[in-house]
Kinemage of the C-alpha trace (Angstrom):
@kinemage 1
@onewidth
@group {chain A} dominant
@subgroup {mainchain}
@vectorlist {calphas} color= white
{ca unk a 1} P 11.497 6.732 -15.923
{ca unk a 2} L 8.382 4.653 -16.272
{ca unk a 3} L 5.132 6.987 -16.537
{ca unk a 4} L 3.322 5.836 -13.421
{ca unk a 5} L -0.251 4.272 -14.375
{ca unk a 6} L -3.363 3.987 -11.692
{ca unk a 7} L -6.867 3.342 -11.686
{ca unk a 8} L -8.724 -0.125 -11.879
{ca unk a 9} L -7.841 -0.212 -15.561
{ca unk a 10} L -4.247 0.473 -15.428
{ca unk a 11} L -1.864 -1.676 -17.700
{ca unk a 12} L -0.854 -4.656 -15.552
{ca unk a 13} L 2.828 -4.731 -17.055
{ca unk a 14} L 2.970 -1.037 -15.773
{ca unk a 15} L 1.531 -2.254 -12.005
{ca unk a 16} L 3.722 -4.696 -11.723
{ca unk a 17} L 6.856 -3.379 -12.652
{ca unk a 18} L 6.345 -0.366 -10.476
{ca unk a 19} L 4.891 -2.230 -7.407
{ca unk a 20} L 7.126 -1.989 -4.985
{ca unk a 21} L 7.355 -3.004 -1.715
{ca unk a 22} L 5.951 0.037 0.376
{ca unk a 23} L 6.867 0.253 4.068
{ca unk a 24} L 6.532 3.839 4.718
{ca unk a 25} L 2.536 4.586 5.269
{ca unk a 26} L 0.847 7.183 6.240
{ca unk a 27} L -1.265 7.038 9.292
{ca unk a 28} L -4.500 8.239 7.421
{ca unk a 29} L -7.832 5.585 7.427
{ca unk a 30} L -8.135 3.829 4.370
{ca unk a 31} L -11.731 3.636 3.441
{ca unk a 32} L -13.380 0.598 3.618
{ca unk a 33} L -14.677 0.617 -0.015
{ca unk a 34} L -10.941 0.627 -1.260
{ca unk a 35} L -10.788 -2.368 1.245
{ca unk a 36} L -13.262 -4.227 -0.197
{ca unk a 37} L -11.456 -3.852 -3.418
{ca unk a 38} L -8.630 -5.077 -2.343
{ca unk a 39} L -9.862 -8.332 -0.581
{ca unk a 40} L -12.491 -9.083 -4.208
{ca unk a 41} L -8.580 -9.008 -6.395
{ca unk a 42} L -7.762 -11.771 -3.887
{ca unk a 43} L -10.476 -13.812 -4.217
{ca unk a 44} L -10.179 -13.825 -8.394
{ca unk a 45} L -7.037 -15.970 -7.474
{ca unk a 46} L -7.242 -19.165 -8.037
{ca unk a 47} L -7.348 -22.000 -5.216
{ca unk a 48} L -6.754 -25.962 -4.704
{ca unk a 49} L -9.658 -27.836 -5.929
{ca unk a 50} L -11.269 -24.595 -6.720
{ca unk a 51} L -12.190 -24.892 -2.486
{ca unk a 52} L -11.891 -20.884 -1.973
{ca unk a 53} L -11.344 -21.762 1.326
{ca unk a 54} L -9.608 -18.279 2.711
{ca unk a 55} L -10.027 -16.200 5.105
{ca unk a 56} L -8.650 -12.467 5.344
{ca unk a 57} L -8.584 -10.762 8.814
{ca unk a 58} L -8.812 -6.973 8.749
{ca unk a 59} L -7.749 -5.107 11.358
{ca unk a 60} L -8.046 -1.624 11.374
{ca unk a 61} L -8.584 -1.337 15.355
{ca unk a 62} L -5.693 0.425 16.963
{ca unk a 63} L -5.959 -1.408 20.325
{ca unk a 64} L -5.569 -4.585 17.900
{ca unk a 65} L -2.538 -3.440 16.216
{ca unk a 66} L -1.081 -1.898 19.060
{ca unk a 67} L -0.907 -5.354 20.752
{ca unk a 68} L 0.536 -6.554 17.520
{ca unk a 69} L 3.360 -3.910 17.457
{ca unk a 70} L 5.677 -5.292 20.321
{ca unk a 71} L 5.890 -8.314 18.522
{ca unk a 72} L 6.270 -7.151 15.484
{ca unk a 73} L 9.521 -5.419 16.626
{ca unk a 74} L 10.613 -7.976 18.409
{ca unk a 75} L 10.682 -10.177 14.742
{ca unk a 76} L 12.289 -6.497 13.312
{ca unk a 77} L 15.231 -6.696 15.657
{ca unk a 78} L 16.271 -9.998 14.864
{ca unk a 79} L 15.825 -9.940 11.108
{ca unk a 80} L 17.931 -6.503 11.198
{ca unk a 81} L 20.641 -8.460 12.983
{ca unk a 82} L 21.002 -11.429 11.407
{ca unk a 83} L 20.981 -10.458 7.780
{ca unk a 84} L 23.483 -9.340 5.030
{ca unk a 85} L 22.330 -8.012 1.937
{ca unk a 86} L 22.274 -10.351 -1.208
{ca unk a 87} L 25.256 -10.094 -3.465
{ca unk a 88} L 22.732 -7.812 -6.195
{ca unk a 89} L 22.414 -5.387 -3.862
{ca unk a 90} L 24.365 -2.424 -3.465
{ca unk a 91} L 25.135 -1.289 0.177
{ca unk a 92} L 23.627 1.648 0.105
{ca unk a 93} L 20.333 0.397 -1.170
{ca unk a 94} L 20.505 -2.281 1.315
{ca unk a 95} L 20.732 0.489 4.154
{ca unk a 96} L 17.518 1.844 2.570
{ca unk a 97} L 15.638 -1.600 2.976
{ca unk a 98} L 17.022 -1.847 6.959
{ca unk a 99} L 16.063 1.840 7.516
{ca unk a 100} L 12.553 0.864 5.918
{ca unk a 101} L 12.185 -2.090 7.759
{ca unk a 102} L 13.069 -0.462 11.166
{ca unk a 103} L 10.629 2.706 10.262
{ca unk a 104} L 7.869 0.483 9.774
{ca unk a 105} L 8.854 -1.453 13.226
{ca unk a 106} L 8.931 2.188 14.998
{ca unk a 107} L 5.642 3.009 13.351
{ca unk a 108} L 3.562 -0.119 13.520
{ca unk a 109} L 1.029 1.375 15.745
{ca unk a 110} L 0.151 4.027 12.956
{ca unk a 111} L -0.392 1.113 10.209
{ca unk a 112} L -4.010 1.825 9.191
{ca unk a 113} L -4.009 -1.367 7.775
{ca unk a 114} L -3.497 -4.829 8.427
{ca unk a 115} L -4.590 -7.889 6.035
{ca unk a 116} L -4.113 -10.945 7.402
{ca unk a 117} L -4.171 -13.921 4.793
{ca unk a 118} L -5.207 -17.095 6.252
{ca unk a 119} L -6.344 -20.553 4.815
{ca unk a 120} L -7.571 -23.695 6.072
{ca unk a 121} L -7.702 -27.558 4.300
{ca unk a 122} L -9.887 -28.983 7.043
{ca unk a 123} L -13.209 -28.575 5.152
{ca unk a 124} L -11.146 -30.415 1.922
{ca unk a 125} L -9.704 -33.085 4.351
{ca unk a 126} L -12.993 -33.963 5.481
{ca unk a 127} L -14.704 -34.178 2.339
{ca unk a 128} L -12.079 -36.470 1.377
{ca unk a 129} L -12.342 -38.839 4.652
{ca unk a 130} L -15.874 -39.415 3.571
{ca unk a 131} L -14.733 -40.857 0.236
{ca unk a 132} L -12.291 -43.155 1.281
{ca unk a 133} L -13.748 -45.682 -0.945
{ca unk a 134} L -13.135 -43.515 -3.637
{ca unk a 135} L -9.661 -43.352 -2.455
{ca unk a 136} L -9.138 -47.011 -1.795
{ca unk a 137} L -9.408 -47.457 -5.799
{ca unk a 138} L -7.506 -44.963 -6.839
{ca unk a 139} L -4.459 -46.130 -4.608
{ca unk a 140} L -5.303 -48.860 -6.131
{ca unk a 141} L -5.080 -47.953 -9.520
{ca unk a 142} L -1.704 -46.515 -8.811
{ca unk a 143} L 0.065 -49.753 -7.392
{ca unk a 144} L 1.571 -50.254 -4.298
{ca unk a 145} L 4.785 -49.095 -4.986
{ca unk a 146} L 3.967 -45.403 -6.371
{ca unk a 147} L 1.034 -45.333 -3.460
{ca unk a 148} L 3.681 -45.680 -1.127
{ca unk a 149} L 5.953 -42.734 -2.804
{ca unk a 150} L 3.302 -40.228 -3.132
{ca unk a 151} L 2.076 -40.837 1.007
{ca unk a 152} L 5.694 -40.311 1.932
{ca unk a 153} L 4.841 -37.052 0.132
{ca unk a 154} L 1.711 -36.237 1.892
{ca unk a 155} L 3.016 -33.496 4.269
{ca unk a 156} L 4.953 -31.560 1.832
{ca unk a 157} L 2.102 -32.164 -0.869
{ca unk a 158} L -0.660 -30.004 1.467
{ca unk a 159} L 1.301 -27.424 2.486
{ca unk a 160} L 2.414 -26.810 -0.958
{ca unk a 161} L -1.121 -27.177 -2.087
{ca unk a 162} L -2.570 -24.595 0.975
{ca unk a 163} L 0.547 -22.231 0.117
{ca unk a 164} L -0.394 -22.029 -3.812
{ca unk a 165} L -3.922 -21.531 -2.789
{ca unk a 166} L -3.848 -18.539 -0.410
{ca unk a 167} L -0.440 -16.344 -2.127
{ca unk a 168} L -1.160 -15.794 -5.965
{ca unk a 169} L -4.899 -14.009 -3.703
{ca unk a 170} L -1.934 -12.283 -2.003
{ca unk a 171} L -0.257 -11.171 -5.500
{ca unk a 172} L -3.833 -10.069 -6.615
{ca unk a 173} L -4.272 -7.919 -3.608
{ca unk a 174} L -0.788 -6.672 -3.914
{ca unk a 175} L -1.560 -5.355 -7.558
{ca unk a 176} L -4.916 -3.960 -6.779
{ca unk a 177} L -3.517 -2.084 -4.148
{ca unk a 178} L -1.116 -0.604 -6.445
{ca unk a 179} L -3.831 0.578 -9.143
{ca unk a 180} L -5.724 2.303 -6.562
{ca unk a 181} L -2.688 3.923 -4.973
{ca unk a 182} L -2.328 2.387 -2.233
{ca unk a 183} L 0.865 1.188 -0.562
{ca unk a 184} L 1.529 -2.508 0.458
{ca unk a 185} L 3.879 -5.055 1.043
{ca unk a 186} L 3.341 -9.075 2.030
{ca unk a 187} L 5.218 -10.230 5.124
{ca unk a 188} L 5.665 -13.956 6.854
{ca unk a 189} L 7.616 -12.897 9.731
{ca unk a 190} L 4.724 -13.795 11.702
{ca unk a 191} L 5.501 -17.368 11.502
{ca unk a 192} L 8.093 -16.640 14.114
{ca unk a 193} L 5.901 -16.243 16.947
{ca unk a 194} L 1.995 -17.002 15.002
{ca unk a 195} L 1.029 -18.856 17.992
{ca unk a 196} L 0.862 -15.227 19.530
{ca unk a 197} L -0.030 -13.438 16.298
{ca unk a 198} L -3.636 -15.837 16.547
{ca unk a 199} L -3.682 -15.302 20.056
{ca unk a 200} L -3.935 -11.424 19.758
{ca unk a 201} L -6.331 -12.191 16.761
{ca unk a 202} L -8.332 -14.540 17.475
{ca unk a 203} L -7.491 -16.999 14.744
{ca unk a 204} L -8.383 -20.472 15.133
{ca unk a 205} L -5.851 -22.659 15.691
{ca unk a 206} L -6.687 -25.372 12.555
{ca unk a 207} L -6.319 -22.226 10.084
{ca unk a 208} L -2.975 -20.750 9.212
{ca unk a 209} L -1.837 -17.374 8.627
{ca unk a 210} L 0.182 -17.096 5.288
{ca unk a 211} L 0.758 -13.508 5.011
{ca unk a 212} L 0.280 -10.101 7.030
{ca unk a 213} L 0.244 -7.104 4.705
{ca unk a 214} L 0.423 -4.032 5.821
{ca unk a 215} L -1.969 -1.330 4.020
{ca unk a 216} L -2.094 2.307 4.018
{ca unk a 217} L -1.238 5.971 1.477
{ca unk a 218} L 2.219 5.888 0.367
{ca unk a 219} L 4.570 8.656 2.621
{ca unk a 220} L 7.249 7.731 -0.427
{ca unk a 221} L 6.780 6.883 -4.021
{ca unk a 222} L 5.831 4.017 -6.421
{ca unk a 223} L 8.339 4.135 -9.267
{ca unk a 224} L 10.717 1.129 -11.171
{ca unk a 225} L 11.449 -2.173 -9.368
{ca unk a 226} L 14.951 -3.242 -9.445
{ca unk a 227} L 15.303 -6.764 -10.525
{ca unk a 228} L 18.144 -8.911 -12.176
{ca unk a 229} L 17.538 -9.985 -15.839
{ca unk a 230} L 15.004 -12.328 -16.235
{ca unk a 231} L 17.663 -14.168 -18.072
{ca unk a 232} L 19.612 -15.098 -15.181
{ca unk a 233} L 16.487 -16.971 -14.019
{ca unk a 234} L 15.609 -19.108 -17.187
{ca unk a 235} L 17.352 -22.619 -17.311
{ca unk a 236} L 16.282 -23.867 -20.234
{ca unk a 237} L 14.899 -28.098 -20.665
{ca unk a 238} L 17.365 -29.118 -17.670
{ca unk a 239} L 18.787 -27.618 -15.061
């Protein structure tokens, strides 16, 4: 079994192949230090444009989360009852996952922890409305026919470009939270029902939520990840 590694310097091969998803948490306060920690990993990610243009919510507040729980199940019940396992997984570790999933649901209100990972292009958009000169000659450059390509494009191009710039500050907080010993795992049910996730939280509603991670000291262990071979996921030149 892999010798478990922690600390700030801890090997990042060792991190990351023993970081996994932790759903059982203890209900004990994390302090706000380790917190900090956390949320300075995820801004060493890189963004779009270098625009650094997230936001993370911490909620620590028990009247907060409680508010959060009943929704939280609600998203619990139907994932647990609509999905099959993968054909990789055996049933019994699948079982394990569900009975994970549905502790955390039953124990929401003890989370000690909750990141929430939002992000928001309007500042970018609107330093690029004032240089739509700029952008007149570049279209320009391009030709009509490729301009007209890449603007069909537009909608999947920014939220690709606000995804990349918000989850690899997820993946840093992820691993950080991992050296220090903490437990963690990202989440997007919320997109299910964000309009009342923001409502509860008070997010804006021009900024998106990307991920809610739950944070808190493991009640299991860290240990191996199971993964296929990164074999099966290499095509090589084409696909």
């Amino acid at each position: 079994m892999t010798e478990l590694a922690f600390g700030e310097d801890a090997p990042l091969l060792n991190v990351m192949s023993t970081m996994r998803a932790m759903r059982r948490l203890k209900p004990d306060p994390v302090p706000r230090e380790l917190i900090e920690k956390l949320i300075t990993a995820a801004t060493y990610a890189p963004s779009g444009g270098n625009n650094q243009s997230f936001t993370f919510l911490v909620v620590t507040d028990r009247e907060q989360i409680a508010r959060l729980a009943p929704v939280w199940r609600r998203i619990v019940d139907w994932y647990i009852g609509t999905q099959s396992p993968p054909p990789h997984m055996t049933p019994e570790k699948w079982n394990g996952l569900m009975k994970a999933l549905r502790y955390q649901a039953d124990h929401f209100d003890e989370v000690p922890v909750l990141i929430v990972a939002c992000y928001e292009l309007r500042g970018m958009l609107g330093r690029m409305a004032k240089a739509l000169n700029r952008q007149a000659s570049a279209f320009a450059k391009l030709g009509v026919a490729d301009s007209l390509r890449s603007l069909r494009n537009t909608r999947r191009s920014l939220e690709i470009g606000e995804a990349s710039s918000i989850y690899p500050s997820v993946q840093n907080l992820l691993l950080m939270a991992r050296a220090l010993g903490l437990a963690a795992t990202m989440t997007t049910w919320h997109t299910m029902f964000e309009q009342e996730f923001k409502s509860i939280l008070g997010v804006p509603g021009h900024v998106n939520i990307y991920a809610i991670v739950p944070v808190g000291w493991p009640a299991g262990k860290f240990g191996p990840v199971s993964r296929r071979p990164a074999a099966e996921a290499i095509r090589w030149e084409r696909w």
